[in-house]
N, C-alpha and C positions, 0 to 999 in steps of 0.2 A: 197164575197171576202175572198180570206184565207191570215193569213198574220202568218208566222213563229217567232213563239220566243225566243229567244234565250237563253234559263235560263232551269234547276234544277229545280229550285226551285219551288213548287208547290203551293205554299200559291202566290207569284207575277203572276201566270199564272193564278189564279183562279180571283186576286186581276185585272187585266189586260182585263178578259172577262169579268167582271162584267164594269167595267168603260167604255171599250169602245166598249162593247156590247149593251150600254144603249146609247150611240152617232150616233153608227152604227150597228143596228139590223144583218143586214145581215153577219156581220162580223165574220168570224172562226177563232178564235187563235188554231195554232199548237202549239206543244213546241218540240224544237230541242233537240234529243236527241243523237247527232252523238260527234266527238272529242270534246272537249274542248279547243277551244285557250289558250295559255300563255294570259293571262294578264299582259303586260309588260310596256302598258301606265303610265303615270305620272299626269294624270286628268280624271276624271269622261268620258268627251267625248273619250280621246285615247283612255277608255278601252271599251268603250260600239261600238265605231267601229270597233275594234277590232274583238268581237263578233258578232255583224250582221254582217260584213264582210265574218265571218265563216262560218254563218249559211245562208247566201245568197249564196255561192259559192258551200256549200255543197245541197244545195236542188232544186236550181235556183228559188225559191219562192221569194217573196217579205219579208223579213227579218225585226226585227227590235230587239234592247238590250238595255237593260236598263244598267248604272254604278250607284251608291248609296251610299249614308251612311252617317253620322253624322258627321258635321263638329263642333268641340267646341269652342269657340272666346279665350277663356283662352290657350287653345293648340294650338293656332297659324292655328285654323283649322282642326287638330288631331280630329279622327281616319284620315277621309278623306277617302281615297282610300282605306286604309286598314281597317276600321270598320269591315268587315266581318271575319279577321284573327287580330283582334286587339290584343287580348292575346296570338296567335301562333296556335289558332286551330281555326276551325268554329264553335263553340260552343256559339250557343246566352248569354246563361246567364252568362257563364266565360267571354266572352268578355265584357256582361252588368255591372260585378262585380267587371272589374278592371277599367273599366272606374269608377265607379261609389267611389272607393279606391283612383283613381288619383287626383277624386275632393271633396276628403272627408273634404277637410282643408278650400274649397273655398267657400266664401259665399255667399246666393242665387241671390243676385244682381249681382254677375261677374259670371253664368253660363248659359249665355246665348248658344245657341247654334242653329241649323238649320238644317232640313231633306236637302238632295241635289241630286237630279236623274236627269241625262241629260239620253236622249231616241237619239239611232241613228237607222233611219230607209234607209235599204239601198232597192233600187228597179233598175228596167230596167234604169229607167231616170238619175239616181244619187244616192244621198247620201243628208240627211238632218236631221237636230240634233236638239231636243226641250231640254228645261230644267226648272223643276220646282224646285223651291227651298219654304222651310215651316218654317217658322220661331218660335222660342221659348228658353225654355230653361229644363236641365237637376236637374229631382228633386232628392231629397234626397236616397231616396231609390225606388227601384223596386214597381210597383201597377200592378195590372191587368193583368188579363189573354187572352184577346184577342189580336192580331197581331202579330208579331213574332219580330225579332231581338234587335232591341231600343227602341222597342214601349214604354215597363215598366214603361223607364225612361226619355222619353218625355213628355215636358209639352208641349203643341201649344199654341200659341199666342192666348190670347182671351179666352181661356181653363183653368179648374183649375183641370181637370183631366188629367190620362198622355193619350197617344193616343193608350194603351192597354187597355184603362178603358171606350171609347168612343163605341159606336155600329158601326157597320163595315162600315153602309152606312154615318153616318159619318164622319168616317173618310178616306171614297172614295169621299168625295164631299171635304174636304179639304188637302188632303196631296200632300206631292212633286211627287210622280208618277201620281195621278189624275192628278195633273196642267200640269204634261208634256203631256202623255198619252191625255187629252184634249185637247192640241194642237195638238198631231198628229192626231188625230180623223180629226178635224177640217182640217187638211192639207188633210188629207185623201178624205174626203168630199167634197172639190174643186176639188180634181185632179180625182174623177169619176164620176162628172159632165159632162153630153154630150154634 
C-alpha cells in the first residue's frame, strides 16, 4: 500500500516510515512535493485537513497530514498552531529560544506543557482524524541533539531527559505522532482486511 504525505519536512517523513512501517511492512510513504496549501485553520485538525485534502486531490492517492506543535498550560496553550513560526520565521532554535525567554521567570512546577499531532487521513471512502497528544513539561534550557523542533526542551512524562536526548526508537514508541500514527496504522489495518 502507498500512502502520500503531506509535509517538507524530512525528519517526520523519515520519523513516519519508521513507525508505521514497523505496523505495516508493506507500507510506502510518498512525500508530496506539489503546492503547498494556506494553512488557514484555527486547530491542529483544520490545518492538517487542509493538507491531506491537497495532497489527495493533487495525486488521487490515499493522502494523509499531520498538524503539531507544543501547547504550554502557562500560555493558555501558545505556540499551538503556530510553534513552527512562533518567533516569525521557521527556525527551530530561534523559535526554541524565545519560547524558552517567555518562560524564563516561570517556575518548573507551572511549566508544564504537551506534544499535540492530530493526523488527517483522507482516501476514496472519506476522511478520518487520529490524535495523539504527549504529556510533560518545558525545561530550563536546551539539551540534546537528536530530534528536531522542541525536542531540546522537552521533558516527557516519566523522563528526566528532554526528548532530544532520548534514542530515536524511543521516542517513536512514545511521542504524539507515534500515538496518532498508531492509530492510523491500526485503522489502516481493519480497512485492508479481506
Amino acid at each position: 500500500m502507498e500512502l502520500v504525505f503531506a509535509t517538507g519536512n524530512k525528519h517526520k517523513a523519515q520519523e513516519a516510515q519508521n513507525i508505521l512501517g514497523s505496523a505495516m511492512p508493506d507500507l510506502k510513504i510518498l512525500t508530496y512535493d506539489g503546492p503547498e496549501p494556506v494553512e488557514s485553520g484555527i486547530s491542529f485538525l483544520e490545518n492538517a485537513r487542509i493538507k491531506a485534502r491537497a495532497a489527495y486531490a493533487a495525486t488521487g492517492k490515499p493522502a494523509f497530514a499531520d498538524d503539531s506543535g507544543i501547547a504550554v498550560e502557562v500560555m493558555g496553550g501558545a505556540p499551538g498552531i503556530f510553534s513552527a513560526i512562533w518567533s516569525g520565521t521557521r527556525d527551530d532554535k530561534t523559535n526554541r529560544d524565545l519560547l524558552l525567554a517567555q518562560l524564563n521567570d516561570i517556575p518548573e512546577e507551572n511549566r508544564a506543557a504537551a506534544f499535540v499531532c492530530t493526523i488527517v487521513l483522507v482516501t476514496d471512502s472519506g476522511e478520518v482524524s487520529f490524535t495523539g497528544i504527549w504529556q510533560g513539561s518545558i525545561a530550563d534550557a536546551a539539551s540534546g541533539d537528536a530530534g528536531f523542533g522542541y525536542d531540546p526542551v522537552f521533558i516527557p512524562e516519566g523522563f528526566e531527559q528532554t526528548a532530544a536526548e532520548l534514542d530515536p526508537d524511543v521516542k517513536n514508541a512514545f511521542s504524539h505522532r507515534s500515538m496518532a500514527m498508531r492509530q492510523m496504522a491500526g485503522y489502516l489495518s481493519e480497512i485492508e482486511r479481506p
